[in-house]
Steps between C-alpha positions, in 0.01 A plus 500: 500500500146489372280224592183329284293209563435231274331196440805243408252405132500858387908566610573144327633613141621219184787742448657680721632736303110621421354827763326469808150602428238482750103574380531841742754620197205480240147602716719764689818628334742373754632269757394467838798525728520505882782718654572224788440135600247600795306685271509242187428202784166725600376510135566183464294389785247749458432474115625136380348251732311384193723483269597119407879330525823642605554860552770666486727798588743648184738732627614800228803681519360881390808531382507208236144576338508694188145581528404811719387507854287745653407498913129577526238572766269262585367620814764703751737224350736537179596147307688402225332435137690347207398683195620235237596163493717387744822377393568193669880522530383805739340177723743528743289223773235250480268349843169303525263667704408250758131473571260296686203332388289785547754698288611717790881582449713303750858620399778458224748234365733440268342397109654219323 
């Protein structure tokens, strides 16, 4: 399972049917994945307290996404990148990142 954080405007498509293509697939080539919820919940908190609305956690079965996936270093660390669009039949799971006012990440639930 790969993990990616969104804000709920840019996962929102008019049909379904149409990729997943977040703006990191244009400026950088790929993707950015997170190998585990602890580690997608720290980026979260650490790089998209500013970001406006709902956020929220897409869940990609690897094994469902026609597009290739490479794990890269960043640091002592390897995670997942997307190198395409994703499919979103491969969107396996779907949670709002709960956060508080500041923008701090408080936890997960369920997105309706």
């Amino acid at each position: 399972m790969l993990l990616h954080i969104a804000p709920a405007a840019e996962w929102s498509a008019p049909d379904p049917e149409v990729p997943y293509r977040p703006a990191s697939l244009a400026t950088e080539g790929f993707v950015h994945c997170s190998p585990d919820e602890d580690t997608a919940l720290a980026i979260a908190d650490a790089h998209y307290r500013s970001v406006p609305g709902p956020l929220l956690l897409l869940m990609f079965d690897e094994a469902l996404l026609t597009a290739e996936v490479r794990w890269e270093g960043s640091g002592d660390r390897l995670f997942p990148h997307v190198y395409g669009p994703v499919d979103r039949a491969a969107v396996v799971g779907v949670r709002e990142i709960r956060r508080d006012a500041a923008g701090r990440v408080t936890g997960l639930a369920p997105w309706v």
